[in-house]
PyMOL CGO cylinders between C-alpha atoms (Angstrom):
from pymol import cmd
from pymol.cgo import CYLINDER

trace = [
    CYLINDER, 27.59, -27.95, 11.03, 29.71, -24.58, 10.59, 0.3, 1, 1, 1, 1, 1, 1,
    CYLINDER, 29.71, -24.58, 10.59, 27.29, -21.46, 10.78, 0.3, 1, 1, 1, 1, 1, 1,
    CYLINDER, 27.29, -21.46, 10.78, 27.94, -19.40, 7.86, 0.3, 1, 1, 1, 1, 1, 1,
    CYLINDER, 27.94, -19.40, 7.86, 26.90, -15.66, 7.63, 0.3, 1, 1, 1, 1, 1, 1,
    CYLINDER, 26.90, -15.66, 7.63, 27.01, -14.15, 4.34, 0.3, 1, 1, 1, 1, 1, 1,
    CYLINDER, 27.01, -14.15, 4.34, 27.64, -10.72, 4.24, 0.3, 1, 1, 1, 1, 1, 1,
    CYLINDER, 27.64, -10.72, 4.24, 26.91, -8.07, 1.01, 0.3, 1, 1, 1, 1, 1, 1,
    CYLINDER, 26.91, -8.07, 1.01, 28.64, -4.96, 0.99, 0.3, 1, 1, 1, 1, 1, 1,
    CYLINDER, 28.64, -4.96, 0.99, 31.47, -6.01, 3.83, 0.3, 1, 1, 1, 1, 1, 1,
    CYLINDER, 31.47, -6.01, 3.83, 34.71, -4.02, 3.23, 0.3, 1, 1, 1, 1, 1, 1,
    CYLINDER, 34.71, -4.02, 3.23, 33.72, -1.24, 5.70, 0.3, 1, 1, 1, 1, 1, 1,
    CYLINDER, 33.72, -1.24, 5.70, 31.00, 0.95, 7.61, 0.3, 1, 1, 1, 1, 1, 1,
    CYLINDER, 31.00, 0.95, 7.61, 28.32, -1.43, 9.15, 0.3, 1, 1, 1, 1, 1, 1,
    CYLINDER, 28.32, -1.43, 9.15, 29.18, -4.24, 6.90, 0.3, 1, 1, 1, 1, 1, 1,
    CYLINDER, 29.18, -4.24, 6.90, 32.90, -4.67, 8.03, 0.3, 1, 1, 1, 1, 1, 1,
    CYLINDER, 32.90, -4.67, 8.03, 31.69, -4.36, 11.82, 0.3, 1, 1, 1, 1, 1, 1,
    CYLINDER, 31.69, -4.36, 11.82, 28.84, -6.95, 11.51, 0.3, 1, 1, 1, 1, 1, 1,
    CYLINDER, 28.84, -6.95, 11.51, 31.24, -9.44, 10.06, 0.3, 1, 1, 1, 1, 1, 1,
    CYLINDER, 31.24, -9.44, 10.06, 33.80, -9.07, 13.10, 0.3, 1, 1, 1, 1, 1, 1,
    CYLINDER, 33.80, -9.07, 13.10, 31.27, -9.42, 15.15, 0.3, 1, 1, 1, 1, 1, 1,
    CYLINDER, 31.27, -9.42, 15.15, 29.62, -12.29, 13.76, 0.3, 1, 1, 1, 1, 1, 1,
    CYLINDER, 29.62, -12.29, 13.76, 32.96, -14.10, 12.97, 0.3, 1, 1, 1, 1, 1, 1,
    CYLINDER, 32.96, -14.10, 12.97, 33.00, -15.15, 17.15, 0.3, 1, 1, 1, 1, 1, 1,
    CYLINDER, 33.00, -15.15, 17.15, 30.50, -17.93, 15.82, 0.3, 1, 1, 1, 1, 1, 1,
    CYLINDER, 30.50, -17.93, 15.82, 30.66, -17.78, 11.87, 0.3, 1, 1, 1, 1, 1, 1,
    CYLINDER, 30.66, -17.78, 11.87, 32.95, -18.39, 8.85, 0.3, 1, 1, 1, 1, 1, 1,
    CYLINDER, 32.95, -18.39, 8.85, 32.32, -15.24, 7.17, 0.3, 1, 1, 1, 1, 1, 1,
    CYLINDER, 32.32, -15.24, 7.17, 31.73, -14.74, 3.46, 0.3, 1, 1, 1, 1, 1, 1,
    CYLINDER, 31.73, -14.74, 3.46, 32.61, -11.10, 2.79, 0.3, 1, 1, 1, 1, 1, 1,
    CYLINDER, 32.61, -11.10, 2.79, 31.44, -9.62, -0.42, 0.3, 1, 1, 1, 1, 1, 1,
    CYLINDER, 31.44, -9.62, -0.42, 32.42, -5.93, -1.98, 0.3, 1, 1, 1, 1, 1, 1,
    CYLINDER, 32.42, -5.93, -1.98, 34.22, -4.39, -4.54, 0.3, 1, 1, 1, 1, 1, 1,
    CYLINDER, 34.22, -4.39, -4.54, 37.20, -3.56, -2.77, 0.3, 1, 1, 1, 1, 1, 1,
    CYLINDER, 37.20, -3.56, -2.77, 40.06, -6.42, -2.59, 0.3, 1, 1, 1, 1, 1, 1,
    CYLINDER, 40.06, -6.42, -2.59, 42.23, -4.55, -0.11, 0.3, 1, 1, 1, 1, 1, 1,
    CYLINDER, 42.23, -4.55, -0.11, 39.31, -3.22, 2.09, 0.3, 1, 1, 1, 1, 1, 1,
    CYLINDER, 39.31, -3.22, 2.09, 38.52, -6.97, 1.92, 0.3, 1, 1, 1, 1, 1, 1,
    CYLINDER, 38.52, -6.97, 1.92, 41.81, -8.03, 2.88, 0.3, 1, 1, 1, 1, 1, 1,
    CYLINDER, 41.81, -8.03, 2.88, 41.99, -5.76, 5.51, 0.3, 1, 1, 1, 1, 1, 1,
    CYLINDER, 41.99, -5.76, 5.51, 39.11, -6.83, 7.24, 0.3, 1, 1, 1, 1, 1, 1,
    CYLINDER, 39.11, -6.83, 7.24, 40.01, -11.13, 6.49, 0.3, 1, 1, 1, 1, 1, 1,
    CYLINDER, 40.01, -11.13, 6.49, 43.16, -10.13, 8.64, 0.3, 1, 1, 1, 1, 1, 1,
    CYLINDER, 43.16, -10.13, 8.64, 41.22, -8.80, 11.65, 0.3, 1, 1, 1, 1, 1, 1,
    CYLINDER, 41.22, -8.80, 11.65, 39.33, -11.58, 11.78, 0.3, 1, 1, 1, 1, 1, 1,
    CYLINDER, 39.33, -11.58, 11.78, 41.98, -14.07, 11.62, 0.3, 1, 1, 1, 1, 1, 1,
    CYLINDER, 41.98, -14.07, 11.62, 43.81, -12.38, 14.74, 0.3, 1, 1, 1, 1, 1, 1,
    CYLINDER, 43.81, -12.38, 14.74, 40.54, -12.53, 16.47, 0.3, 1, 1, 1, 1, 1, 1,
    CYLINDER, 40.54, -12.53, 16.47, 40.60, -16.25, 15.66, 0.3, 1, 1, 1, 1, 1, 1,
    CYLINDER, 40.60, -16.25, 15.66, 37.90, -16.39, 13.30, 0.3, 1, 1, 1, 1, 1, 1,
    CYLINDER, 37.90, -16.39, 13.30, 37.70, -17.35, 9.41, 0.3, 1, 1, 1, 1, 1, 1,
    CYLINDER, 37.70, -17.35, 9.41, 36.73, -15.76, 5.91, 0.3, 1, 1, 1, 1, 1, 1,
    CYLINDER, 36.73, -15.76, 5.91, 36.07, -16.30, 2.96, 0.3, 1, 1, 1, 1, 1, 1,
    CYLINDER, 36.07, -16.30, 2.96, 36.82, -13.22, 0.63, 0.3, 1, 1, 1, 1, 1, 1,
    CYLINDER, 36.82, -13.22, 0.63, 34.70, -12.80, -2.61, 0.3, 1, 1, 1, 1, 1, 1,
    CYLINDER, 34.70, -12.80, -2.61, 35.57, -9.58, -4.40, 0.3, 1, 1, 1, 1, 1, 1,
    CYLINDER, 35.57, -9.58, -4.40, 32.34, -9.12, -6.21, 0.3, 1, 1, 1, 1, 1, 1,
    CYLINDER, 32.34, -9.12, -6.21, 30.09, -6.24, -7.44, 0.3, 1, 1, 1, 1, 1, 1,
    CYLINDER, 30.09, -6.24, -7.44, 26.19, -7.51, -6.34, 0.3, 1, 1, 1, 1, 1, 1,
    CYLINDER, 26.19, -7.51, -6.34, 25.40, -5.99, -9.66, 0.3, 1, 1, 1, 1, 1, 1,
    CYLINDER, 25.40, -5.99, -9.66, 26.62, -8.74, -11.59, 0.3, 1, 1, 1, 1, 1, 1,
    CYLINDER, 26.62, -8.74, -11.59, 24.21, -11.18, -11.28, 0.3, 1, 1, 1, 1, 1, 1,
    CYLINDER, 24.21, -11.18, -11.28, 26.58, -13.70, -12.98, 0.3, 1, 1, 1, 1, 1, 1,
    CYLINDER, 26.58, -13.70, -12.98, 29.22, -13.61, -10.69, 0.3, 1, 1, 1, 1, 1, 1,
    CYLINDER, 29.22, -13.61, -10.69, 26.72, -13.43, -7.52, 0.3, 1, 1, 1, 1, 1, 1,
    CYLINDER, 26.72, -13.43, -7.52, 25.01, -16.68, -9.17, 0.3, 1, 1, 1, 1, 1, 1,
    CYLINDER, 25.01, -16.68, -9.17, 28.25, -18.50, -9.26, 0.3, 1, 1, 1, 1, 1, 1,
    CYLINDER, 28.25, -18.50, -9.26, 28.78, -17.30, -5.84, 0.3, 1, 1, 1, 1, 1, 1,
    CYLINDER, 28.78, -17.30, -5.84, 25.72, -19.11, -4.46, 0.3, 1, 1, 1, 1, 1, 1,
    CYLINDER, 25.72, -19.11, -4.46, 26.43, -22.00, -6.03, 0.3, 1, 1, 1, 1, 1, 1,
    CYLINDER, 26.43, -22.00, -6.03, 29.68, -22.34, -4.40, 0.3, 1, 1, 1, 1, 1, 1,
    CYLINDER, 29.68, -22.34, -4.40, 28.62, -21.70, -1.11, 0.3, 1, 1, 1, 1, 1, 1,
    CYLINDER, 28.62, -21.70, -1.11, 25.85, -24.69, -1.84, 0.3, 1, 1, 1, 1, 1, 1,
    CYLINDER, 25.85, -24.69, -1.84, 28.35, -26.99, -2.85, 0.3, 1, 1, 1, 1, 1, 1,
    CYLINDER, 28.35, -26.99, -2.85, 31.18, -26.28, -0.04, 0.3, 1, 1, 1, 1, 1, 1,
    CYLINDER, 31.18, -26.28, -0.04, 29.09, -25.77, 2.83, 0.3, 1, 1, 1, 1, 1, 1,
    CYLINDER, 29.09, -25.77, 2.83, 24.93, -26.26, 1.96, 0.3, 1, 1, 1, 1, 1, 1,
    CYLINDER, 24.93, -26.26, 1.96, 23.56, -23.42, 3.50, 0.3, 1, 1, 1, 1, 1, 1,
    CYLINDER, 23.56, -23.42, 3.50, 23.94, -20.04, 4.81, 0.3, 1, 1, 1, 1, 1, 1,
    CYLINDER, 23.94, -20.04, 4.81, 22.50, -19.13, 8.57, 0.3, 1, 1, 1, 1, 1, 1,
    CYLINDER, 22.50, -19.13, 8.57, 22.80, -15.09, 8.17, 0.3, 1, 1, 1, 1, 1, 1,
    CYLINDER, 22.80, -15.09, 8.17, 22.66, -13.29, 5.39, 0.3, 1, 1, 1, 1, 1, 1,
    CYLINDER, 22.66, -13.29, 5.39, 23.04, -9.67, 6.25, 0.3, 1, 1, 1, 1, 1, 1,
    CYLINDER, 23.04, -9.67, 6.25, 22.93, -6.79, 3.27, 0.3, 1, 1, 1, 1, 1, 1,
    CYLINDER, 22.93, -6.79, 3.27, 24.66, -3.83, 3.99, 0.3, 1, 1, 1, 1, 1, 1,
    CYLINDER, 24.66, -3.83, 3.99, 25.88, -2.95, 0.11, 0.3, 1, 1, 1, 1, 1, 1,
    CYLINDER, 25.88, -2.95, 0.11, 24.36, 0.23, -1.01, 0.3, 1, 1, 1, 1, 1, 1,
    CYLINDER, 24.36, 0.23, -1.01, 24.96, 2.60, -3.30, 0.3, 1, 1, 1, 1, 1, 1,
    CYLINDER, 24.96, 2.60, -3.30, 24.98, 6.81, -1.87, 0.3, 1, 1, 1, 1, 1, 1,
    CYLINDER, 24.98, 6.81, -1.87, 24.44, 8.83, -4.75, 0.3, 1, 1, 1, 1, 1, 1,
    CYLINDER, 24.44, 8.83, -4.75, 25.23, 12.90, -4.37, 0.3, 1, 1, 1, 1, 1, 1,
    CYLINDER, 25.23, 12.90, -4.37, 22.52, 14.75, -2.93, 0.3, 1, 1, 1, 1, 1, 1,
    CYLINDER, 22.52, 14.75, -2.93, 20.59, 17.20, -5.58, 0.3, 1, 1, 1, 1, 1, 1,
    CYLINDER, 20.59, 17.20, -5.58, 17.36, 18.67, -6.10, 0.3, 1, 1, 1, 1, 1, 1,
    CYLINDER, 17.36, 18.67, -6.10, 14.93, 16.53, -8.11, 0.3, 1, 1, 1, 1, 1, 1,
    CYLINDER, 14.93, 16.53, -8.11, 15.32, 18.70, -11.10, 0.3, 1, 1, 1, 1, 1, 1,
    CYLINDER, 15.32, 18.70, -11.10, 18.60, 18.54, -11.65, 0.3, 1, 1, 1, 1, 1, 1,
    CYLINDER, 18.60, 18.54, -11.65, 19.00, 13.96, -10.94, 0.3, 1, 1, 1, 1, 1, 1,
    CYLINDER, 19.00, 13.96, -10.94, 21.85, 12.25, -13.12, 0.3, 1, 1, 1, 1, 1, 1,
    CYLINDER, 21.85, 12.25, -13.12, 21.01, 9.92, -15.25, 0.3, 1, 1, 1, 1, 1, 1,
    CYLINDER, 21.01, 9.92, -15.25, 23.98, 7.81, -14.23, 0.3, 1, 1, 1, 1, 1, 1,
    CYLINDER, 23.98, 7.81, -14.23, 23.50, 8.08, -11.06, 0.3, 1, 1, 1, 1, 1, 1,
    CYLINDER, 23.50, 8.08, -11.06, 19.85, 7.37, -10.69, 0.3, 1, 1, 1, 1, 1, 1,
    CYLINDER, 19.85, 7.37, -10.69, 20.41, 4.37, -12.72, 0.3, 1, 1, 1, 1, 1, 1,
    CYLINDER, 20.41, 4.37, -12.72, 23.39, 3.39, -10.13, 0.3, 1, 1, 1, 1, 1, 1,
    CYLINDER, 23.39, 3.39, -10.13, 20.56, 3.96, -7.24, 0.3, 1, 1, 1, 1, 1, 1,
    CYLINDER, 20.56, 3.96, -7.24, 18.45, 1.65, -9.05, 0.3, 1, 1, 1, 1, 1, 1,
    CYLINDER, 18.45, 1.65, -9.05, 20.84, -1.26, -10.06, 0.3, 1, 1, 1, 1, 1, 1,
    CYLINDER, 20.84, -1.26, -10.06, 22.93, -0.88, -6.86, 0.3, 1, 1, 1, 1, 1, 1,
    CYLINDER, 22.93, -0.88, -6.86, 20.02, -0.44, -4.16, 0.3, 1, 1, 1, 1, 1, 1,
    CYLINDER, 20.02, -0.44, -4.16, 16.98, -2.12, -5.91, 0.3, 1, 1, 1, 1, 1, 1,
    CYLINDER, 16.98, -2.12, -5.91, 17.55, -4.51, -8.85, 0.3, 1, 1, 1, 1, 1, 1,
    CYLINDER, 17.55, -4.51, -8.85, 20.42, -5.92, -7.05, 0.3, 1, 1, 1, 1, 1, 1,
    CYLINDER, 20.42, -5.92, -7.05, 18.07, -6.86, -3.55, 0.3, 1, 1, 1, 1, 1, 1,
    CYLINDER, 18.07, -6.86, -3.55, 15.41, -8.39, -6.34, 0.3, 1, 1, 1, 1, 1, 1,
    CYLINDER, 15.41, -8.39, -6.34, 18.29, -10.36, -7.97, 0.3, 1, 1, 1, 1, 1, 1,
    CYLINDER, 18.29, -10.36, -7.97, 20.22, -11.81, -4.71, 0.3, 1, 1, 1, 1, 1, 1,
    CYLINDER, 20.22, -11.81, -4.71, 16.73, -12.39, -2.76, 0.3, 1, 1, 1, 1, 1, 1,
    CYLINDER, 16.73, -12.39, -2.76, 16.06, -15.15, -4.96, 0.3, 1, 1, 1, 1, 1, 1,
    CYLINDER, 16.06, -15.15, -4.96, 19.32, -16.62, -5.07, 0.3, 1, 1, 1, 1, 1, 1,
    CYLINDER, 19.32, -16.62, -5.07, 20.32, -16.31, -1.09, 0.3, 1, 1, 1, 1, 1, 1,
    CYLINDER, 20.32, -16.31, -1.09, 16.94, -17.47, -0.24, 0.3, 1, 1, 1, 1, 1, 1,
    CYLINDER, 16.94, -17.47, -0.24, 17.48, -21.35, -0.64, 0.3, 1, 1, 1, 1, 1, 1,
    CYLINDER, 17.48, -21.35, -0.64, 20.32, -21.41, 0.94, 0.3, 1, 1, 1, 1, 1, 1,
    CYLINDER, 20.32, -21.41, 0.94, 18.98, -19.61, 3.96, 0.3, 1, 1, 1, 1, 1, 1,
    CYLINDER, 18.98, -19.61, 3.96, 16.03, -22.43, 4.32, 0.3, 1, 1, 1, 1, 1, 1,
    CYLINDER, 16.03, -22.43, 4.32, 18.78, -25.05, 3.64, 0.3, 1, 1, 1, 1, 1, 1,
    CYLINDER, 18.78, -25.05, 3.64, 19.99, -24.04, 7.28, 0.3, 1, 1, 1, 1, 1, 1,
    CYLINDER, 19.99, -24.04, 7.28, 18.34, -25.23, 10.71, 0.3, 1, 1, 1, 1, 1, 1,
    CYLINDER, 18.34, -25.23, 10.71, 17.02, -21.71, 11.24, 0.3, 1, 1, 1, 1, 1, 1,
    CYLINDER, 17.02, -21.71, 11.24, 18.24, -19.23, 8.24, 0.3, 1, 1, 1, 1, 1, 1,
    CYLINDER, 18.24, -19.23, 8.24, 17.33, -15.23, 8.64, 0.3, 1, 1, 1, 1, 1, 1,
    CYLINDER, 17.33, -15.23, 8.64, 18.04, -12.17, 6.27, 0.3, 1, 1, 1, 1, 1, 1,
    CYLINDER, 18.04, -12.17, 6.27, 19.07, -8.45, 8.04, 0.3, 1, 1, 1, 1, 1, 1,
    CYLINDER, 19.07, -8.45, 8.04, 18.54, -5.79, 6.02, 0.3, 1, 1, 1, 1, 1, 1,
    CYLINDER, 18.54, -5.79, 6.02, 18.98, -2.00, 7.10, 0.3, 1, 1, 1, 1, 1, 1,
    CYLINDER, 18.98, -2.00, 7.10, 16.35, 0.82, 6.75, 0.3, 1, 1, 1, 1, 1, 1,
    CYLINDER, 16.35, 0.82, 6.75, 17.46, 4.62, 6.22, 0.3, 1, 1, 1, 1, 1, 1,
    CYLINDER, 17.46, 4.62, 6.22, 14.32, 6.31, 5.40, 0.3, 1, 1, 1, 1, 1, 1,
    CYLINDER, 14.32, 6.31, 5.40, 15.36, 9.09, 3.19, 0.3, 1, 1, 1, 1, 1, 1,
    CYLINDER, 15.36, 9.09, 3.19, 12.05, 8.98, 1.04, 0.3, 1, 1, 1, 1, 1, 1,
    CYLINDER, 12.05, 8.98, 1.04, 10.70, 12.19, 0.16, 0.3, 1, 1, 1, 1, 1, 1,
    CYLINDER, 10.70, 12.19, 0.16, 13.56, 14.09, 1.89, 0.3, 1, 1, 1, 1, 1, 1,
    CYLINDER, 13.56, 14.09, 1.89, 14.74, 17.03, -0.04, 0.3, 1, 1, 1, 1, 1, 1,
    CYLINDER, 14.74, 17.03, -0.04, 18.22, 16.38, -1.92, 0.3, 1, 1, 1, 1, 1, 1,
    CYLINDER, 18.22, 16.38, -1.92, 17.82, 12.51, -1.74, 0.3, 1, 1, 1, 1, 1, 1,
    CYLINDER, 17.82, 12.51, -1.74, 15.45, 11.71, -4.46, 0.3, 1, 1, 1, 1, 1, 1,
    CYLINDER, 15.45, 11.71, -4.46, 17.81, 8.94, -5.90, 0.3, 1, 1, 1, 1, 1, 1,
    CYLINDER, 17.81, 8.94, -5.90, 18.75, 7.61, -2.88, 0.3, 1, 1, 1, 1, 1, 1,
    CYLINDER, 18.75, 7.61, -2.88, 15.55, 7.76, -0.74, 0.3, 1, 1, 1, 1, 1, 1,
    CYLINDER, 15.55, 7.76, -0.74, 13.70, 6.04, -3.76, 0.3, 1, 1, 1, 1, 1, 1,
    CYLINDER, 13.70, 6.04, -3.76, 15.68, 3.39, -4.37, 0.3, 1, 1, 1, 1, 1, 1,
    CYLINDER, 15.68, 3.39, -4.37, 16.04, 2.40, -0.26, 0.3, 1, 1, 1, 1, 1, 1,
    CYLINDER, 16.04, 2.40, -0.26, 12.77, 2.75, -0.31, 0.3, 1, 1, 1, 1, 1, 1,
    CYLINDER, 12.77, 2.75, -0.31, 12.45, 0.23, -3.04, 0.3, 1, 1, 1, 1, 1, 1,
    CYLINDER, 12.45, 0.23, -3.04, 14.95, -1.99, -1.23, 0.3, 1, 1, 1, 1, 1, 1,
    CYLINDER, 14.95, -1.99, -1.23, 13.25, -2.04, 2.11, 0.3, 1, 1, 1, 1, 1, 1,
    CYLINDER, 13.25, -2.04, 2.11, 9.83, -2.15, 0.16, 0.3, 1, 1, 1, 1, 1, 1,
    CYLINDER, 9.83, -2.15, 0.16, 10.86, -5.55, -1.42, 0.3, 1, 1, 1, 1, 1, 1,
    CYLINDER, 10.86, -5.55, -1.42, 12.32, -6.91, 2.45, 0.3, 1, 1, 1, 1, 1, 1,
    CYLINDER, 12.32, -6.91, 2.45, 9.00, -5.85, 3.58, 0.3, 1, 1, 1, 1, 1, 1,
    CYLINDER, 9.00, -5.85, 3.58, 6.63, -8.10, 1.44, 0.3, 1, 1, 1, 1, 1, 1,
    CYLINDER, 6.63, -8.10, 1.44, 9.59, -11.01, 1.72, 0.3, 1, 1, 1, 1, 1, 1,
    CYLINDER, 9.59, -11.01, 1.72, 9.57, -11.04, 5.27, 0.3, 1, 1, 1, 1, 1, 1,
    CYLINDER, 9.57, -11.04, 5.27, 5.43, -10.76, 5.38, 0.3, 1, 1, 1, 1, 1, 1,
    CYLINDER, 5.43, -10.76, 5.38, 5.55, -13.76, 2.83, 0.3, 1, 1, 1, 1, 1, 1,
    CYLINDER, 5.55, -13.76, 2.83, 8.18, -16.19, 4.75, 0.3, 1, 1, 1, 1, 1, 1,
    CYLINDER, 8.18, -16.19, 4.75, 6.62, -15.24, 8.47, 0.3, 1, 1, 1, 1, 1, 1,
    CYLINDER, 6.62, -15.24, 8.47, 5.45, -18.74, 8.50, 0.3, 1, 1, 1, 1, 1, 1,
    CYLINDER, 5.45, -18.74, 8.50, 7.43, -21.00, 6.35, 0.3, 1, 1, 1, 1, 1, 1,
    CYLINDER, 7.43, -21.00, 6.35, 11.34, -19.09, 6.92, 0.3, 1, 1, 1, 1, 1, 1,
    CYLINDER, 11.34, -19.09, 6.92, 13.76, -17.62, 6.43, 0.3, 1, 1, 1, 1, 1, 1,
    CYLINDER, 13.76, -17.62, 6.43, 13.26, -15.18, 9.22, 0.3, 1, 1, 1, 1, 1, 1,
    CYLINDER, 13.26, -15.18, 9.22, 13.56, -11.50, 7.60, 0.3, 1, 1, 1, 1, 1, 1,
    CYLINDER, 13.56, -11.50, 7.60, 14.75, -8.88, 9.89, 0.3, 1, 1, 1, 1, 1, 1,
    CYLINDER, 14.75, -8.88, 9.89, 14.63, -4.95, 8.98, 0.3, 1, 1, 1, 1, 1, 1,
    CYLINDER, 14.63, -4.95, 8.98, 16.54, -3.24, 10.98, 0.3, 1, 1, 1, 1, 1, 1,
    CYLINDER, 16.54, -3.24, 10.98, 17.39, 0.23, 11.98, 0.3, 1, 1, 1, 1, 1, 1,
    CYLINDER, 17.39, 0.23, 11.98, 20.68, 1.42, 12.96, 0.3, 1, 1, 1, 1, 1, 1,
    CYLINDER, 20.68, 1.42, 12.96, 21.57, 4.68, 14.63, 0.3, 1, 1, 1, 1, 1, 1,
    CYLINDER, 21.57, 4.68, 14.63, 23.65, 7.23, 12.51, 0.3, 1, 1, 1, 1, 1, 1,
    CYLINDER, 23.65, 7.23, 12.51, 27.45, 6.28, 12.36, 0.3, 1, 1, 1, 1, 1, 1,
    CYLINDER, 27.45, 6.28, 12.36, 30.45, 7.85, 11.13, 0.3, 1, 1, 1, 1, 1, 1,
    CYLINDER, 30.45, 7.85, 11.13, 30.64, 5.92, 7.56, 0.3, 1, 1, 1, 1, 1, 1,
    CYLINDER, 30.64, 5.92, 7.56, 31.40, 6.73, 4.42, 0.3, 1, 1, 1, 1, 1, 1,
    CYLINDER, 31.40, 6.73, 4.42, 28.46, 6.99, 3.24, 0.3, 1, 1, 1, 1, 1, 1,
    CYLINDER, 28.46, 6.99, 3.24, 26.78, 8.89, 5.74, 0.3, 1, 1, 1, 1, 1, 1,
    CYLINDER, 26.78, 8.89, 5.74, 30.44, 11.59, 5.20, 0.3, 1, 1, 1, 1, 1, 1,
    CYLINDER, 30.44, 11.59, 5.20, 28.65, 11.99, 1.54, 0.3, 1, 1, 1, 1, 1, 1,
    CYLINDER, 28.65, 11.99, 1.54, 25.20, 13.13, 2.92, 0.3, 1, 1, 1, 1, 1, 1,
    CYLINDER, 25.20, 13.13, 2.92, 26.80, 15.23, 5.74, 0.3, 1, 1, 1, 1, 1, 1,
    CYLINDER, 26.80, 15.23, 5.74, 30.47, 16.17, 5.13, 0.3, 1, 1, 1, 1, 1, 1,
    CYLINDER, 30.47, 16.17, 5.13, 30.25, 19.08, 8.01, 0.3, 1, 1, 1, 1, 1, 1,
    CYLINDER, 30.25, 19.08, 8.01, 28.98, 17.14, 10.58, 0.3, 1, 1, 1, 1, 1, 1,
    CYLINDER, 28.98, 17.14, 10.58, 30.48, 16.65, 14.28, 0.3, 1, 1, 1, 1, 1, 1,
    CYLINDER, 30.48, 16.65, 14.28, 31.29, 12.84, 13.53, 0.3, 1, 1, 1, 1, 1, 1,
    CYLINDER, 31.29, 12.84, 13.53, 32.25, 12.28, 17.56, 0.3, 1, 1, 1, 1, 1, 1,
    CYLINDER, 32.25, 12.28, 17.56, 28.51, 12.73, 18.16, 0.3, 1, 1, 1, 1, 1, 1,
    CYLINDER, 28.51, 12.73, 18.16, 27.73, 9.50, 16.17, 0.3, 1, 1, 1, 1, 1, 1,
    CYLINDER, 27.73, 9.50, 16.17, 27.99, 5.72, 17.05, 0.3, 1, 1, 1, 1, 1, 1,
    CYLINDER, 27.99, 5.72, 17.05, 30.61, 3.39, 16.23, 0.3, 1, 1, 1, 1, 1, 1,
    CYLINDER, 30.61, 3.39, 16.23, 30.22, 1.15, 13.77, 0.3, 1, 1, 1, 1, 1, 1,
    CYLINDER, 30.22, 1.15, 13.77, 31.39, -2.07, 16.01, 0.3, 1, 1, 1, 1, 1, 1,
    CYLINDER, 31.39, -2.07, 16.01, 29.03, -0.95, 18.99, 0.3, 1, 1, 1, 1, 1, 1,
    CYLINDER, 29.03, -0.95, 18.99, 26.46, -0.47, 16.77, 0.3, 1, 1, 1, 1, 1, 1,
    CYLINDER, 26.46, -0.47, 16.77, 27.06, -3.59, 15.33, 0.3, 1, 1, 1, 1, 1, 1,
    CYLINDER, 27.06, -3.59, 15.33, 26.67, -5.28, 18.50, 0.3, 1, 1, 1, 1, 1, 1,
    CYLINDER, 26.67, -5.28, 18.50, 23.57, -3.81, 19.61, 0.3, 1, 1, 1, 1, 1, 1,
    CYLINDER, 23.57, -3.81, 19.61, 21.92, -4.74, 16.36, 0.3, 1, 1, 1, 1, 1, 1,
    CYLINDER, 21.92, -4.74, 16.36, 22.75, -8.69, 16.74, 0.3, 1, 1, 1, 1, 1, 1,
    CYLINDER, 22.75, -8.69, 16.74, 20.98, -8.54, 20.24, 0.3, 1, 1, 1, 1, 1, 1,
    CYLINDER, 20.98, -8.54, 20.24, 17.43, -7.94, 18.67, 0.3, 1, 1, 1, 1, 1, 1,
    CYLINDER, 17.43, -7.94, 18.67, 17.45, -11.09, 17.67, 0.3, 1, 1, 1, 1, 1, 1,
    CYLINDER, 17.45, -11.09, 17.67, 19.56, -14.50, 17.76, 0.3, 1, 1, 1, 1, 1, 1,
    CYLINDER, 19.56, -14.50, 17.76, 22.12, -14.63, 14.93, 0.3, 1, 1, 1, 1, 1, 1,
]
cmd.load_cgo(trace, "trace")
C-alpha cells in the first residue's frame, strides 16, 4: 500500500519542508494557492526521487477541498499523514483599530477552514493502517497587535485539541505540535526587523518535528 501524506498549505515555509521530508516514504499531495510555488516544490521532490501530486486549491473552498477528498478516496483509499500548515497572517494592529476583511480572512482561513477539512480528512485518515493529523501551535492569544491572528490560532488549535482528546482511543492519532521560530514568510510579516540568521531552518526544523513521533 503507498503511504500518502496530505499536506495543507505546502508551497513554502514549514509546509514545503515537511513535504520534502516526508516524500523519502510518501507520495505527497501538496495543497496551496500558489501553482508555481507548487511546481517548484513537485520538482524538488522528483530529483530527490520522490512523487506528488499537485492540487492548487484555496482550503477555503470547501467545494473544491470536498472534491479533493473524494479523489484521493477513489485513487488511493486513504491518507496516512495529514499535516496542516495553511494559515492565514493577518497585519498586526491594536484591537481597536481590526479590519473587517481581515478578521474575517483570520476566521475563514485559520478556523472555519480546520472545522470544514477535519471532517472531510478524517475518514480517510482511519481508512489507513495507522492514520495521524499534525497540526502546529503559535500561541499568539492575547498578545498585543495579534488579536486576529492569535484568536483565530487559538480557535484552530482549540478545535485539534478536543479532536485529538475525542479520537485518543478509536484514531486517527492527532498530534499538536510546536515548532521553533523560522525564517518564513509569515513570521517576516510579524517581525520584518528581525536577525533572520538567528532562526531555524525550515528543513531542519522539519526534521526534528517528524522524530516526535512515527510518520
Amino acid at each position: 500500500m503507498t503511504k500518502i501524506a496530505l499536506i495543507t498549505g505546502a508551497s513554502r515555509g514549514l509546509g514545503a519542508a515537511l513535504a520534502k521530508a516526508l516524500a523519502e516514504t510518501h507520495h505527497i499531495i501538496a495543497v496551496a494557492r500558489t501553482t508555481g510555488a507548487l511546481e517548484e516544490l513537485d520538482d524538488e521532490i522528483q530529483a530527490a526521487g520522490g512523487t506528488a501530486t499537485l492540487a492548487p486549491l484555496d482550503i477555503n473552498d470547501a467545494g473544491a477541498m470536498a472534491h479533493l477528498c473524494r479523489s484521493v478516496h477513489d485513487r488511493w483509499g486513504h491518507v496516512d499523514l495529514w499535516a496542516h500548515t495553511a494559515i492565514h497572517a493577518a497585519p498586526l494592529t491594536p484591537s481597536s483599530h481590526l479590519d473587517a476583511k481581515d478578521w474575517a480572512k483570520s476566521l475563514a482561513t485559520n478556523a472555519t477552514a480546520t472545522a470544514t477539512l477535519i471532517p472531510m480528512v478524517a475518514p480517510l485518515l482511519l481508512a489507513a493502517p495507522a492514520g495521524q493529523a499534525l497540526f502546529f501551535d503559535d500561541p499568539r492569544m492575547g498578545q498585543k497587535f495579534f488579536a486576529s491572528y492569535g484568536a483565530s490560532k487559538a480557535a484552530q488549535i482549540a478545535l485539534a485539541q478536543s479532536w485529538q482528546r475525542e479520537t485518543e482511543t478509536i484514531g486517527p492519532r492527532v498530534h499538536i505540535l510546536a515548532p521553533q521560530p523560522m525564517p518564513t514568510a509569515l513570521r517576516a510579516r510579524f517581525f520584518p526587523g528581525e536577525d533572520r540568521t538567528a532562526l531555524a531552518a525550515p528543513g531542519d526544523e522539519a526534521a526534528r518535528l517528524l522524530t516526535q513521533f512515527a510518520p
